[in-house]
C-alpha positions in Angstrom: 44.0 70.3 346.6 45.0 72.9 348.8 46.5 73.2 352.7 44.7 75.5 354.8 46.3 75.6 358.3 43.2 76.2 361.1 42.9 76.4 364.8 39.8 77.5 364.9 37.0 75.4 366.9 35.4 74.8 363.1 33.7 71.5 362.2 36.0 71.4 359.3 39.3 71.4 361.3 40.8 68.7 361.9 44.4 68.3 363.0 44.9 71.7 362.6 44.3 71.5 358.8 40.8 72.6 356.9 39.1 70.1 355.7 36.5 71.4 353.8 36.6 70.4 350.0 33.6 72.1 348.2 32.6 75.8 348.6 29.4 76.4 350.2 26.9 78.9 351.3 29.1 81.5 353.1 28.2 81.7 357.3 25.6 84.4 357.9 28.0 85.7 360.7 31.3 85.0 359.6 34.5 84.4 361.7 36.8 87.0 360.8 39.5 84.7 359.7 37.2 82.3 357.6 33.6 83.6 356.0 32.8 79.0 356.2 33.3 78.8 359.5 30.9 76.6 361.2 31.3 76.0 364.9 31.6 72.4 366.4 28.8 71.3 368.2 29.5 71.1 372.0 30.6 67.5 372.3 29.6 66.9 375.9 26.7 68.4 375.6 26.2 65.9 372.9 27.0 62.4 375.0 24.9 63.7 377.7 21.9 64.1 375.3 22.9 60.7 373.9 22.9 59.2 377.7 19.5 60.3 378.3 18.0 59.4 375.9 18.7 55.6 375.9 17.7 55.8 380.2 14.5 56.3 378.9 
């Protein structure tokens, strides 16, 4: 197993580590310091989605 140190705002990163364990499909528009990165989803965005949907 290998230690990648990140910082990016990947989905894989967690804790400042990579944690992505089986090569994939390299990103169509690559970062320029990983070709997997995959941004995280907007979070916020996320719980207020989450919120309206169960005031329905």
């Amino acid at each position: 197993m290998m230690n990648i140190n990140c910082s990016l705002n990947c989905f894989f990163q967690n804790d400042g580590k990579c944690t992505l364990t089986h090569t994939r499909t390299a990103s169509s528009t690559p970062h320029p310091e990983c070709v997997y990165f995959m941004e995280k989803p907007d979070t916020s965005s996320l719980a207020a989605q989450h919120k309206n949907i169960h005031q329905q």
